[in-house]
Biopython code that builds the backbone (N, CA, C, O; Angstrom):
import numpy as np
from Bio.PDB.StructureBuilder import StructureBuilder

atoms = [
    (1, "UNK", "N", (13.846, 16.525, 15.542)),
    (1, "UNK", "CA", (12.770, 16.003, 16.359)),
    (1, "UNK", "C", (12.674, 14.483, 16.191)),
    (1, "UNK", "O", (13.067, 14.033, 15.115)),
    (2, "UNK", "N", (12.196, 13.621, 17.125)),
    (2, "UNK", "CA", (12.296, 12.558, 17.267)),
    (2, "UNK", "C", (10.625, 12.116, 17.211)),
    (2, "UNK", "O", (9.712, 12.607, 17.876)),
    (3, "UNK", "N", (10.563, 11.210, 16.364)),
    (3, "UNK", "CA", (9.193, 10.832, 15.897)),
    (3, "UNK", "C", (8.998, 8.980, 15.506)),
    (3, "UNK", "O", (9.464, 8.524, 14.461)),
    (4, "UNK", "N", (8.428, 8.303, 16.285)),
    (4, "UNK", "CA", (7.984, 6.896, 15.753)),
    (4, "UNK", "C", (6.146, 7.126, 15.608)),
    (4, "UNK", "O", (5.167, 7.340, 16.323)),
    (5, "UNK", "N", (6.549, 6.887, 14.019)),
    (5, "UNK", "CA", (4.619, 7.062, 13.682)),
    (5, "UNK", "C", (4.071, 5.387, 12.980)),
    (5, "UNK", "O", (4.181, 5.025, 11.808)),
    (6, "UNK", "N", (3.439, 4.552, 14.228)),
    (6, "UNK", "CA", (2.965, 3.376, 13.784)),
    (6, "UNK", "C", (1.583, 3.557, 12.666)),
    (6, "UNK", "O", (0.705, 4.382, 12.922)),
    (7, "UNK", "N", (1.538, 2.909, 11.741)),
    (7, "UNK", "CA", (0.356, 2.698, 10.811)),
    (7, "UNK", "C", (0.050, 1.482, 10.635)),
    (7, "UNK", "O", (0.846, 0.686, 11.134)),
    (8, "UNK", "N", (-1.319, 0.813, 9.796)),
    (8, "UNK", "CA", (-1.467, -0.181, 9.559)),
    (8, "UNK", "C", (-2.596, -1.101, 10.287)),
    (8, "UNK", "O", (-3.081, -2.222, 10.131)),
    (9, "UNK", "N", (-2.740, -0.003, 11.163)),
    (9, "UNK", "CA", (-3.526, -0.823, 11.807)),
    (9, "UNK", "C", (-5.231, -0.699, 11.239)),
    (9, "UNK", "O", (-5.462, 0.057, 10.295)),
    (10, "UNK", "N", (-6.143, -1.334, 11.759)),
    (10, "UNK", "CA", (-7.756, -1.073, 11.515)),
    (10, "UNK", "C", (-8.070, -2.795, 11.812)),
    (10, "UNK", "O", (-7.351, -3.699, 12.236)),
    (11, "UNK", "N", (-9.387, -2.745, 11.401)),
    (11, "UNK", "CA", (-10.260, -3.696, 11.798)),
    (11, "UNK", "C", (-10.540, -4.956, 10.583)),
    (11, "UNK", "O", (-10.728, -4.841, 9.372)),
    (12, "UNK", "N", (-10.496, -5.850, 11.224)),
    (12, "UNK", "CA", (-9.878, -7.515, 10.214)),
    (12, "UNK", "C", (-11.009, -8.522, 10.915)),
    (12, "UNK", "O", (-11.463, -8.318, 12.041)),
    (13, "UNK", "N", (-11.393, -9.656, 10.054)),
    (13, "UNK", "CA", (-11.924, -10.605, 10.403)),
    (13, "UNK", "C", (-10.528, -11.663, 10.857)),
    (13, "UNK", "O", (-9.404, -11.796, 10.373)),
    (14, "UNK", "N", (-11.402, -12.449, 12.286)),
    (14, "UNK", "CA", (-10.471, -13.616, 12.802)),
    (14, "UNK", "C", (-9.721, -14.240, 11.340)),
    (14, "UNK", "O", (-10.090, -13.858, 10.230)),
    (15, "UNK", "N", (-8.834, -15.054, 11.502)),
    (15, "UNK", "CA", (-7.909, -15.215, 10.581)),
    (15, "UNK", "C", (-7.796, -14.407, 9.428)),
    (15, "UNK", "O", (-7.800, -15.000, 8.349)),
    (16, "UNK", "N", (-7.711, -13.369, 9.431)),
    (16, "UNK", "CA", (-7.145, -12.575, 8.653)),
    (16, "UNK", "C", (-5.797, -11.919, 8.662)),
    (16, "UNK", "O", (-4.921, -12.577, 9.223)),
    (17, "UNK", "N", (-5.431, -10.717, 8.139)),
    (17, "UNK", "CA", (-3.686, -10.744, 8.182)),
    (17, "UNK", "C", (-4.012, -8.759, 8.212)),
    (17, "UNK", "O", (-5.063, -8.203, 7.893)),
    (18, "UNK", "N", (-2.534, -8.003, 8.768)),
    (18, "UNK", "CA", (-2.533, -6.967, 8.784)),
    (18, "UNK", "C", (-1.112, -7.042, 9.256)),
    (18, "UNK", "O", (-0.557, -7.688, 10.145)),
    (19, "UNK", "N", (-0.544, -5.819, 8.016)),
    (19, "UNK", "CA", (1.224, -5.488, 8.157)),
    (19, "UNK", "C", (1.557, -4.150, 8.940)),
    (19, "UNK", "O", (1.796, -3.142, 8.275)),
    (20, "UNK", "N", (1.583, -4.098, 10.334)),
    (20, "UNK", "CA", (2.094, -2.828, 10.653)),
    (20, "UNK", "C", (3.288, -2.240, 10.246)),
    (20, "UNK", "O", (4.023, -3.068, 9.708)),
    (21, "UNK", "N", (3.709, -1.227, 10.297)),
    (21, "UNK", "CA", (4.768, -0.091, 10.165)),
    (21, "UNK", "C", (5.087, 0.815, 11.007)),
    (21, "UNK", "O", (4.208, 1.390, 11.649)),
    (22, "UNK", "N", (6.179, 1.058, 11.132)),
    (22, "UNK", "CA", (7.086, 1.959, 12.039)),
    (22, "UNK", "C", (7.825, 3.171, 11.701)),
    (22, "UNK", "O", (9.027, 3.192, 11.968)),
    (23, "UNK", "N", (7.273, 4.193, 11.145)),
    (23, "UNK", "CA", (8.200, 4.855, 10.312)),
    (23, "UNK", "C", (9.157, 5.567, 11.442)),
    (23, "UNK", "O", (8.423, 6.060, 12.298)),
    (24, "UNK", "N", (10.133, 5.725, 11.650)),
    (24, "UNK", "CA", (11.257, 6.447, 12.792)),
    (24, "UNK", "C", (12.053, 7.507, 11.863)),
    (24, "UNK", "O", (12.720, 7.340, 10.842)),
    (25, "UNK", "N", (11.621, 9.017, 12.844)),
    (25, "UNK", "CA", (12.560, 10.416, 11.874)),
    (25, "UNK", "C", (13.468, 10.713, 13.395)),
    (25, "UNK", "O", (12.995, 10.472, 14.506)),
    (26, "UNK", "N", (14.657, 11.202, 13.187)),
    (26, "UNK", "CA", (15.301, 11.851, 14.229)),
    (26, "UNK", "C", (15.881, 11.203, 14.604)),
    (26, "UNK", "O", (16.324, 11.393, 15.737)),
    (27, "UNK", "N", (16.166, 10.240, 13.992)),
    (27, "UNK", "CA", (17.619, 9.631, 14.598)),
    (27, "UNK", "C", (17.632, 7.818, 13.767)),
    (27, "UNK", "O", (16.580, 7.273, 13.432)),
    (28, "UNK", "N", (18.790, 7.268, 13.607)),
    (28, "UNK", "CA", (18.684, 6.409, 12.735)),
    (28, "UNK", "C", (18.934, 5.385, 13.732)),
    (28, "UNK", "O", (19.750, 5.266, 14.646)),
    (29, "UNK", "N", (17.679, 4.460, 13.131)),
    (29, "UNK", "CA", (17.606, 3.281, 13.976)),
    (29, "UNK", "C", (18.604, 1.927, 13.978)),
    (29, "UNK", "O", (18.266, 0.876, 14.522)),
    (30, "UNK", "N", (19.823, 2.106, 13.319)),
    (30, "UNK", "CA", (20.449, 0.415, 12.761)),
    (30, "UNK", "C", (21.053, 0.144, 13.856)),
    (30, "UNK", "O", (21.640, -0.932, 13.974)),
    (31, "UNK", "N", (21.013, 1.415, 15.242)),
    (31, "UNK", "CA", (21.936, 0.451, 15.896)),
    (31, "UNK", "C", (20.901, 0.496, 17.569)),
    (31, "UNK", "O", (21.308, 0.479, 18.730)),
    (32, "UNK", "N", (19.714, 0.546, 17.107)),
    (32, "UNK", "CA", (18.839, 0.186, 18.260)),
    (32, "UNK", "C", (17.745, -0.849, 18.199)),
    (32, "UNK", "O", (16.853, -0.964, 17.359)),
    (33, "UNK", "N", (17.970, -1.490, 19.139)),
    (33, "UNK", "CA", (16.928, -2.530, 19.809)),
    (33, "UNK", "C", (15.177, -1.943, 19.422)),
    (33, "UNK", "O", (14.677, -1.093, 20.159)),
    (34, "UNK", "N", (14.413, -2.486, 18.259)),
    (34, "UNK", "CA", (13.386, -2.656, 18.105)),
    (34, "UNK", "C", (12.539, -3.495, 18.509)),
    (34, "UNK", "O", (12.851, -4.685, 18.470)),
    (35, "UNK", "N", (10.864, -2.982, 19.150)),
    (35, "UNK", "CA", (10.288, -3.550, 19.267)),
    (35, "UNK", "C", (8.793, -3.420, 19.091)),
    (35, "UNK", "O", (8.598, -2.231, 18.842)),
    (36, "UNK", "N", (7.787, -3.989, 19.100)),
    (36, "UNK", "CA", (6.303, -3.676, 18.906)),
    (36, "UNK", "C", (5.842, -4.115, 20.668)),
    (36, "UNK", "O", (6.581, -4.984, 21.132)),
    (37, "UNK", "N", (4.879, -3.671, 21.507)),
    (37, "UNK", "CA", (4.074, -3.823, 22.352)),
    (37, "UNK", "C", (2.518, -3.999, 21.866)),
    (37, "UNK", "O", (2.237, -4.049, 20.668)),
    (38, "UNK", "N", (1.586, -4.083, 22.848)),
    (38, "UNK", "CA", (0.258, -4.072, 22.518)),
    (38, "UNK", "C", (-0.157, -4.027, 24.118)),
    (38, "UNK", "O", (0.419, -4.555, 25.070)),
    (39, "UNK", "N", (-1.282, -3.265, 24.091)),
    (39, "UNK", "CA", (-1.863, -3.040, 25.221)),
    (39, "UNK", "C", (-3.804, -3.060, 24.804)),
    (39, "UNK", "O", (-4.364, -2.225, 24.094)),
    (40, "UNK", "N", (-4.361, -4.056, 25.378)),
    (40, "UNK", "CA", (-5.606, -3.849, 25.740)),
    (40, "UNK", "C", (-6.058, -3.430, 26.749)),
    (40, "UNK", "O", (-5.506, -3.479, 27.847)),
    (41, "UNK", "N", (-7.447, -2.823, 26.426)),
    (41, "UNK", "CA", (-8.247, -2.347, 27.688)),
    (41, "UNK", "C", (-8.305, -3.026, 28.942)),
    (41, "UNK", "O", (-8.475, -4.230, 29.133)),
    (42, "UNK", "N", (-8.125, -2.001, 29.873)),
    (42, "UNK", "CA", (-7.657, -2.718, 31.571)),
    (42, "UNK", "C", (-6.630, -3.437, 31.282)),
    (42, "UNK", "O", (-6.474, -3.916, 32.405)),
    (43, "UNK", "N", (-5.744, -3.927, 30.620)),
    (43, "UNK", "CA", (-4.573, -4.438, 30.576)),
    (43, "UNK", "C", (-3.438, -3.850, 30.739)),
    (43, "UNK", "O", (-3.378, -2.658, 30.437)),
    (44, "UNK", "N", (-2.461, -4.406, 31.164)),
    (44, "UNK", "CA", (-0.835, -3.946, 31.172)),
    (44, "UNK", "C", (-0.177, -4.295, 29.761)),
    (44, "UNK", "O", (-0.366, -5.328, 29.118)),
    (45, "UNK", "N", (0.662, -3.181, 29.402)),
    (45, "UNK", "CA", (1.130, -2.948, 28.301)),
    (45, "UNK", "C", (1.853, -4.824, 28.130)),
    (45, "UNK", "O", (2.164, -5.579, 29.051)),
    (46, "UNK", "N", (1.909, -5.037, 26.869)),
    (46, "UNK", "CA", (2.785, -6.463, 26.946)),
    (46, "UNK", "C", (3.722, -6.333, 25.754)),
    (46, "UNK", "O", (3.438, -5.657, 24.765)),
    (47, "UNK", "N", (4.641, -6.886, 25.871)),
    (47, "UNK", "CA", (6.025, -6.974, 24.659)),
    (47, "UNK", "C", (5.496, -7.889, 23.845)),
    (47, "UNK", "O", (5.116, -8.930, 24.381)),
    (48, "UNK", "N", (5.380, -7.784, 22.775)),
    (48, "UNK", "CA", (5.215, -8.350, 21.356)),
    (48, "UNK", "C", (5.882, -9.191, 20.730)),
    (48, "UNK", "O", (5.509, -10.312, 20.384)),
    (49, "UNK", "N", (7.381, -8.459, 20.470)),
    (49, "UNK", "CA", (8.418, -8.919, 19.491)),
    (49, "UNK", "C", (9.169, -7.914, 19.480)),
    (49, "UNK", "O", (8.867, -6.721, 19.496)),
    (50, "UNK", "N", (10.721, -8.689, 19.437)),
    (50, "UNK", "CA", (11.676, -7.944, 19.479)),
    (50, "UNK", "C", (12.597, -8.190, 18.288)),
    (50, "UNK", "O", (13.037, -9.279, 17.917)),
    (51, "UNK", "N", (12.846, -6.800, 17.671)),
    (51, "UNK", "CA", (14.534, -7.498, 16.496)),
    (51, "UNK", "C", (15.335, -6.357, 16.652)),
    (51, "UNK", "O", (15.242, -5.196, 16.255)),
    (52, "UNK", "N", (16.632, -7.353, 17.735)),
    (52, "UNK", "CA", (17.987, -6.673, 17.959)),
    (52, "UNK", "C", (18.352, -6.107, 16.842)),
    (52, "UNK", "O", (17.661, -6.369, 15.858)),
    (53, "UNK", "N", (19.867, -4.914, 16.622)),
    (53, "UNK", "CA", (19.932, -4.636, 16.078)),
    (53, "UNK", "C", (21.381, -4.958, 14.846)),
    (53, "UNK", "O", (22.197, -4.221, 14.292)),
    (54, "UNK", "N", (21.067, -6.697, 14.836)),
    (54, "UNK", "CA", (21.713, -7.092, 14.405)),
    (54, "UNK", "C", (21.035, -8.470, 13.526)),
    (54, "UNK", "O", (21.612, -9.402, 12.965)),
    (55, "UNK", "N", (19.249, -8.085, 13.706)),
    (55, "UNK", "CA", (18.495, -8.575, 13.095)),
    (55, "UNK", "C", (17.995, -10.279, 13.628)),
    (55, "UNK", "O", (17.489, -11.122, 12.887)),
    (56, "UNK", "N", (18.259, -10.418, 14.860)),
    (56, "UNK", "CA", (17.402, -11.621, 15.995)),
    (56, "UNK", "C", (16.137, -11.378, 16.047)),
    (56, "UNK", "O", (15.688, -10.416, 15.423)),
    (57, "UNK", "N", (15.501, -12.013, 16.627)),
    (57, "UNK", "CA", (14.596, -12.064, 17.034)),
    (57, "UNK", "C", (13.680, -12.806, 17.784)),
    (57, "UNK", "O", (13.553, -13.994, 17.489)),
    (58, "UNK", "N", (12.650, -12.082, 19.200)),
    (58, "UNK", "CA", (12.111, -12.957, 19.523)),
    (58, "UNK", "C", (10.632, -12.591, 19.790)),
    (58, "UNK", "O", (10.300, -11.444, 19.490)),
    (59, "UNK", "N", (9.512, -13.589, 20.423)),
    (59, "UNK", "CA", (8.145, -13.241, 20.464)),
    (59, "UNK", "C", (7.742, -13.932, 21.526)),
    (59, "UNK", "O", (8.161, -15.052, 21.820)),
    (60, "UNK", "N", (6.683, -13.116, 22.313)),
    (60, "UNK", "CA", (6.050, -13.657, 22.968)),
    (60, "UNK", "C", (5.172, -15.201, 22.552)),
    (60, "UNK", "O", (4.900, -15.345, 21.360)),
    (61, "UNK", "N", (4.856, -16.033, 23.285)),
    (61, "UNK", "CA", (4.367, -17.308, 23.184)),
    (61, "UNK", "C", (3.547, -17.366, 22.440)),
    (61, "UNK", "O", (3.454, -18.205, 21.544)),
    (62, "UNK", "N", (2.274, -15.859, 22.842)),
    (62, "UNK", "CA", (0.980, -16.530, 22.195)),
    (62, "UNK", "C", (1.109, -16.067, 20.582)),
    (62, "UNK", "O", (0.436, -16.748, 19.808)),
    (63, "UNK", "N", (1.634, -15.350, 20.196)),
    (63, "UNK", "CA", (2.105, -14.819, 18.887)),
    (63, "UNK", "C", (3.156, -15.824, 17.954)),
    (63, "UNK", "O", (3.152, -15.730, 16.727)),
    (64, "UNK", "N", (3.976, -16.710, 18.615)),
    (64, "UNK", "CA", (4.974, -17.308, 18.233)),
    (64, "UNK", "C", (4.514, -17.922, 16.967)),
    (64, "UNK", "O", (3.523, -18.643, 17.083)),
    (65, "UNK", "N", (5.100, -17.773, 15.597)),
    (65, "UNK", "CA", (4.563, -18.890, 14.400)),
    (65, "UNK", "C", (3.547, -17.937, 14.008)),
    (65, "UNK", "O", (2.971, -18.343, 12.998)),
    (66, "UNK", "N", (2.976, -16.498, 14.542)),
    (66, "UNK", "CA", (1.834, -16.226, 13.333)),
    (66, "UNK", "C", (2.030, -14.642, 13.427)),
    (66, "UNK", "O", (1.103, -13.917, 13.067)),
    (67, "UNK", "N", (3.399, -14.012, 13.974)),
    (67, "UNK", "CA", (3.809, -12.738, 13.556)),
    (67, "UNK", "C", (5.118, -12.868, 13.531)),
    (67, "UNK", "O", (5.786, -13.677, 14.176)),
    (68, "UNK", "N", (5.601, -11.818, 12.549)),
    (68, "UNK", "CA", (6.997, -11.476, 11.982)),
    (68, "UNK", "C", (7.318, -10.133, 12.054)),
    (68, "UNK", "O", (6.811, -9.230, 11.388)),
    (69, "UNK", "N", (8.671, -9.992, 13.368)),
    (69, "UNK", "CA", (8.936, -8.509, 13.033)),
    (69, "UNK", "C", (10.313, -8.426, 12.124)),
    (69, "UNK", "O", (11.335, -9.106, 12.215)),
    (70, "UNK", "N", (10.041, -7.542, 11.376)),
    (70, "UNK", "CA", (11.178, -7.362, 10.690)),
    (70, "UNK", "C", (11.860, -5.868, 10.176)),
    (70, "UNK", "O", (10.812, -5.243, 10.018)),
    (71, "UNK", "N", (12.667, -5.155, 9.910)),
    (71, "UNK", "CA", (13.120, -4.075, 9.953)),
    (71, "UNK", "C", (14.124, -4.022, 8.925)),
    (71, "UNK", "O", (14.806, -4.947, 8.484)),
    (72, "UNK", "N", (14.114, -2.463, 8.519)),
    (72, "UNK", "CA", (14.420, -1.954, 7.421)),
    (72, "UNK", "C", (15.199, -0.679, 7.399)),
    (72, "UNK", "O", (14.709, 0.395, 7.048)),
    (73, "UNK", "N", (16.794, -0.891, 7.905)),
    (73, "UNK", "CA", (17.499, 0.094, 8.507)),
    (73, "UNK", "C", (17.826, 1.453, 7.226)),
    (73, "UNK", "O", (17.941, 2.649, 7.494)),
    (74, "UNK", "N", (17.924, 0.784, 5.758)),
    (74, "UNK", "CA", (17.863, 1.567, 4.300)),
    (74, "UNK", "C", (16.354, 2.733, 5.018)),
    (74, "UNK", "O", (16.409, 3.923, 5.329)),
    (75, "UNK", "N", (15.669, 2.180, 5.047)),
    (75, "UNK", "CA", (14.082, 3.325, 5.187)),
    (75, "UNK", "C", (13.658, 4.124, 6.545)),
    (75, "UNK", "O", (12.900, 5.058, 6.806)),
    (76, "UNK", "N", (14.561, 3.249, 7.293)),
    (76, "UNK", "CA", (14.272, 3.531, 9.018)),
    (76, "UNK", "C", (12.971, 3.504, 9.399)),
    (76, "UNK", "O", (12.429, 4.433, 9.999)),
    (77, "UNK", "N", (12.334, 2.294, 9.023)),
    (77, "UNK", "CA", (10.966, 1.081, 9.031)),
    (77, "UNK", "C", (11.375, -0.348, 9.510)),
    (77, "UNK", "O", (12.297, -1.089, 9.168)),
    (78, "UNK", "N", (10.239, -0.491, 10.536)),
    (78, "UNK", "CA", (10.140, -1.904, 11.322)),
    (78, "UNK", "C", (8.760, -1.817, 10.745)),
    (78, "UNK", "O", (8.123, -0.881, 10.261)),
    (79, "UNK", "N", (8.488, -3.125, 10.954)),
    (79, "UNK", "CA", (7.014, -3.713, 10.670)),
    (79, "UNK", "C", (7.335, -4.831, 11.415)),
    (79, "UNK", "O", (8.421, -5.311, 11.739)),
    (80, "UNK", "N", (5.443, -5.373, 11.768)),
    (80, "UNK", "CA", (5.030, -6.253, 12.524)),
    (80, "UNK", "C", (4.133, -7.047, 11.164)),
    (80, "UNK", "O", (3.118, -6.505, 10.727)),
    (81, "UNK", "N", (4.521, -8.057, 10.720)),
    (81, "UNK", "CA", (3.407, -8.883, 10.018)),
    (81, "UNK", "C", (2.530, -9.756, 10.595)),
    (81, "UNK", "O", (3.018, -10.807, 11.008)),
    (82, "UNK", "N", (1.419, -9.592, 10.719)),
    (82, "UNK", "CA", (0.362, -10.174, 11.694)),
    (82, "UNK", "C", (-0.222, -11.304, 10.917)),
    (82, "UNK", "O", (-0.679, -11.072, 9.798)),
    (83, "UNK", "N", (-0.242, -12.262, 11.314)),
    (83, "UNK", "CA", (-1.125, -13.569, 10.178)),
    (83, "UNK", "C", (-1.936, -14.182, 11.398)),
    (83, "UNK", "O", (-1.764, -14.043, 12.609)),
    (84, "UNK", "N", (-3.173, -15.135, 10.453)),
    (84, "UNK", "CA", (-4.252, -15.871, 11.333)),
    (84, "UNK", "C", (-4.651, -14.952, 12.838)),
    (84, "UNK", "O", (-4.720, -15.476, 13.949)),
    (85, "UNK", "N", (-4.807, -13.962, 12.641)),
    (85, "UNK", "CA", (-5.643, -12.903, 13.867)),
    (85, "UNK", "C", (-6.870, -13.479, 14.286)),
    (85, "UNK", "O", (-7.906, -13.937, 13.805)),
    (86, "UNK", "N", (-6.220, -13.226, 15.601)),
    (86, "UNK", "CA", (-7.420, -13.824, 16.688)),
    (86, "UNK", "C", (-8.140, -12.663, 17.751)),
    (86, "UNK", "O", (-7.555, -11.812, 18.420)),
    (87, "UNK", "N", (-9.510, -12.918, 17.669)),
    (87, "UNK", "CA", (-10.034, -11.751, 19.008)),
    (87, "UNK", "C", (-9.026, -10.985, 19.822)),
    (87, "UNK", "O", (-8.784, -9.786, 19.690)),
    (88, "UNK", "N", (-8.483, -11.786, 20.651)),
    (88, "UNK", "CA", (-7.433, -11.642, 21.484)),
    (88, "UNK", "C", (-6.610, -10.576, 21.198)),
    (88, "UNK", "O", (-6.505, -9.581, 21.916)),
    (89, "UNK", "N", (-5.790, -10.839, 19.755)),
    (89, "UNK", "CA", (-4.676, -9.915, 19.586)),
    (89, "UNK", "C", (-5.387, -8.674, 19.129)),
    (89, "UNK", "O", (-4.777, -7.950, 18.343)),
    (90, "UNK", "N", (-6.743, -8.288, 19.560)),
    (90, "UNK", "CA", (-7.219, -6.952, 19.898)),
    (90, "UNK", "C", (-6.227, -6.001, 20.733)),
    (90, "UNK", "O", (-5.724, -6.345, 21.803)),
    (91, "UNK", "N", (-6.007, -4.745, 20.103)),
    (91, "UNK", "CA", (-5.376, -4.491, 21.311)),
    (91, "UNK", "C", (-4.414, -2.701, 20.385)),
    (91, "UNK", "O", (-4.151, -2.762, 19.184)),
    (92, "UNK", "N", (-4.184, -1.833, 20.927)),
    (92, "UNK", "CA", (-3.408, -0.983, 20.300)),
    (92, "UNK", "C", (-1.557, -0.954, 20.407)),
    (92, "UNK", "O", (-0.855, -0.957, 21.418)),
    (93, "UNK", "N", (-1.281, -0.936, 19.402)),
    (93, "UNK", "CA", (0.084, -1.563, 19.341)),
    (93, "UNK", "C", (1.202, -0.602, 18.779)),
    (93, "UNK", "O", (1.180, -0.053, 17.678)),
    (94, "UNK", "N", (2.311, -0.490, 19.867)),
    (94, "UNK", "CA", (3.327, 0.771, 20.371)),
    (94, "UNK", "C", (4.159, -0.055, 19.457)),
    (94, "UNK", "O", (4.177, -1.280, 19.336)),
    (95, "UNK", "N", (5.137, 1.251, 18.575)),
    (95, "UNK", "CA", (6.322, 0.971, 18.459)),
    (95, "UNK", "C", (7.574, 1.132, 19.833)),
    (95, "UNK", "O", (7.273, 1.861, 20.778)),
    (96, "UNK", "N", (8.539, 0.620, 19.833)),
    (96, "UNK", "CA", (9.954, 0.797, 20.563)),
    (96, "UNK", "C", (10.965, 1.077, 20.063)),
    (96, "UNK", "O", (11.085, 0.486, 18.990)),
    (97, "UNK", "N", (11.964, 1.836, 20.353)),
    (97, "UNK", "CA", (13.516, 2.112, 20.192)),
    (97, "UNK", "C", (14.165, 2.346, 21.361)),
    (97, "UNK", "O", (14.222, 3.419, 21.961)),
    (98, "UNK", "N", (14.892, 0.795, 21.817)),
    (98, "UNK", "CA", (15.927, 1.491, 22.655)),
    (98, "UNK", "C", (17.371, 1.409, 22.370)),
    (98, "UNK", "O", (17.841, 0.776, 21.424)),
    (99, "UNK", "N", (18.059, 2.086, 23.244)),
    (99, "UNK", "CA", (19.558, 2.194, 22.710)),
    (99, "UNK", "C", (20.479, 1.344, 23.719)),
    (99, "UNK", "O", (20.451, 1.921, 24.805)),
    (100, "UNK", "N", (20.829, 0.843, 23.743)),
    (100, "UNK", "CA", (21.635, -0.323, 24.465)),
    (100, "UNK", "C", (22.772, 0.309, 25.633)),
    (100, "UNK", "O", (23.248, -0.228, 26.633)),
    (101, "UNK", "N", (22.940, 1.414, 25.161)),
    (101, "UNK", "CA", (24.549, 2.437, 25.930)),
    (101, "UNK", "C", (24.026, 3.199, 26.484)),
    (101, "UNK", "O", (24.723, 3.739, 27.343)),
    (102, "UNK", "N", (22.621, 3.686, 26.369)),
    (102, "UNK", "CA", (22.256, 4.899, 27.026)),
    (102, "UNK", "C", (21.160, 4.434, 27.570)),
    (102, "UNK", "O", (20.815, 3.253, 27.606)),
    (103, "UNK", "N", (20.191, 6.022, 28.313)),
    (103, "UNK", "CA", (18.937, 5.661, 28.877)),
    (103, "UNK", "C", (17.726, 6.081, 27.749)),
    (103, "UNK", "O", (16.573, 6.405, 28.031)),
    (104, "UNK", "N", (18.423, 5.964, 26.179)),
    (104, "UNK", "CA", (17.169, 6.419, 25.588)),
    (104, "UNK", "C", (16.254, 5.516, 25.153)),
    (104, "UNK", "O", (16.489, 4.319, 24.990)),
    (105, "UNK", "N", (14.954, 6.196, 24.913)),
    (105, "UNK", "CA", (14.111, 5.178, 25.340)),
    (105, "UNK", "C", (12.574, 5.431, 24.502)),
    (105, "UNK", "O", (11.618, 5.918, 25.105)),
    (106, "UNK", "N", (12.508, 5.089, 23.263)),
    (106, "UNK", "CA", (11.131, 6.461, 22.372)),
    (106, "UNK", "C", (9.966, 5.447, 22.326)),
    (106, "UNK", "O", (10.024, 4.225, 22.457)),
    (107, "UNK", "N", (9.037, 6.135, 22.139)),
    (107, "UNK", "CA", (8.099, 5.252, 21.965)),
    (107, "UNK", "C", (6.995, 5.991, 20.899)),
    (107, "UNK", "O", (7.146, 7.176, 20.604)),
    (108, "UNK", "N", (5.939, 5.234, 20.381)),
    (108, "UNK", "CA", (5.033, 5.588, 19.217)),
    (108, "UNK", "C", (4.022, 5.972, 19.542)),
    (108, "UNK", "O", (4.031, 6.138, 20.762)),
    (109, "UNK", "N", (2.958, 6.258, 19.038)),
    (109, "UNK", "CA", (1.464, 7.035, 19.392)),
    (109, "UNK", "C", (0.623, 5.972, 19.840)),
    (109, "UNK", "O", (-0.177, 6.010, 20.775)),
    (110, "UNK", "N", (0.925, 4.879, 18.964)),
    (110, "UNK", "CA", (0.015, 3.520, 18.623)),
    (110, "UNK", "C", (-1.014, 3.354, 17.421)),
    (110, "UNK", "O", (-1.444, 4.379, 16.891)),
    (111, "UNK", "N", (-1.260, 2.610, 17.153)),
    (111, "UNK", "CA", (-2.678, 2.412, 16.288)),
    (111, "UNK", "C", (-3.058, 1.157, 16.841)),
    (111, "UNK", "O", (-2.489, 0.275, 17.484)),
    (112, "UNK", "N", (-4.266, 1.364, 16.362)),
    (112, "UNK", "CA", (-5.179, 0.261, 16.760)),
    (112, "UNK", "C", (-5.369, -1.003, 15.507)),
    (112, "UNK", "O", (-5.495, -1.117, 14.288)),
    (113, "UNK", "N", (-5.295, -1.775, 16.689)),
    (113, "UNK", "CA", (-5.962, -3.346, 15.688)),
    (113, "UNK", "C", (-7.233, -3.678, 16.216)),
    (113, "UNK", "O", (-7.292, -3.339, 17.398)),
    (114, "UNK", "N", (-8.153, -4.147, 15.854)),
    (114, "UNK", "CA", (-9.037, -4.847, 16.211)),
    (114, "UNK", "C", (-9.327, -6.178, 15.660)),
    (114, "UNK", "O", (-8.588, -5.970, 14.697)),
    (115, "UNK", "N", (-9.684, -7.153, 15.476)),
    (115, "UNK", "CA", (-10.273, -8.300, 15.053)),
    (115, "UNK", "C", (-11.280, -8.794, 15.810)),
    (115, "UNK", "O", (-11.260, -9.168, 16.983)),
    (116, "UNK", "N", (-12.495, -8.745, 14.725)),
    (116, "UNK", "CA", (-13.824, -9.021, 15.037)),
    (116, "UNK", "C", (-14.428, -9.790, 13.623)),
    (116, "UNK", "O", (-13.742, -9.649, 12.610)),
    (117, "UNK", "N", (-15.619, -10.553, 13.528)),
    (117, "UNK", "CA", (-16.360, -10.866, 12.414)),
    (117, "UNK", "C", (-17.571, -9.942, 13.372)),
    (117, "UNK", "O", (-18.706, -9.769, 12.929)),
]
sb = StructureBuilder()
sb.init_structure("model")
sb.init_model(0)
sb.init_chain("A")
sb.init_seg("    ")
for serial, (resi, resn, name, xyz) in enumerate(atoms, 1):
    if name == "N":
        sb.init_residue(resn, " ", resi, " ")
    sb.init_atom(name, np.array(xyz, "f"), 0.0, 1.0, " ", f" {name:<3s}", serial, name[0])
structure = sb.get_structure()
C-alpha cells in the first residue's frame, strides 16, 4: 500500500519555526521528484518547494531564504523546515511524489499549520 503521512504541523507564533515530515511506505522514494504544497481557505493549491531526486532544489518567492526542503532517501522522509512564520504561510500543507517516467502521481492527507499570536 502506498501511503505519504505529513506531520508536524500545529499552531506557532509569527516568527516562530516548525519542521514538517513526510513519512512515504510503498514504494521508495530516491528516485522521485519531491515536493511540499500548501493550500489556504478559498485558495488554489500552491507549490512550495521542490527537491529533485538528485537533491536540487527550488521555492516559491515568498518562502525563498526562510524554508528548507530536504530529504532523507536512508528513512524515506522529506521535511519542510519552516523559519520566521508569517500569518500568511497559514495554510494546510500536502506532501508530493512524482515519478518522472510514468504517470504516477501520490499525494498526502495534509496537516495543518497555522500562525497566529
Amino acid at each position: 500500500q502506498v501511503q505519504l503521512v505529513e506531520s508536524g504541523g500545529g499552531l506557532v507564533q509569527p516568527g516562530g519555526s516548525l519542521r514538517l515530515s513526510c513519512a512515504v511506505s510503498g514504494f521508495y522514494i530516491y528516485a522521485y521528484r519531491m515536493s511540499w504544497y500548501r493550500q489556504a481557505p478559498g485558495k488554489e493549491r500552491e507549490l512550495v518547494a521542490v527537491i529533485s531526486s538528485t537533491g536540487s532544489t527550488n521555492y516559491t518567492d515568498s518562502v525563498k531564504g526562510r524554508f528548507t526542503i530536504s530529504r532523507d532517501n536512508a528513512k524515506n522522509t522529506v521535511y519542510l523546515e519552516m523559519n520566521s512564520l508569517k500569518p500568511e504561510d497559514t495554510a494546510v500543507y500536502y506532501c508530493n511524489a512524482a515519478a518522472a517516467w510514468s504517470f504516477r502521481n501520490y499525494w498526502g492527507q495534509g496537516t495543518q499549520v497555522t500562525v497566529s499570536s
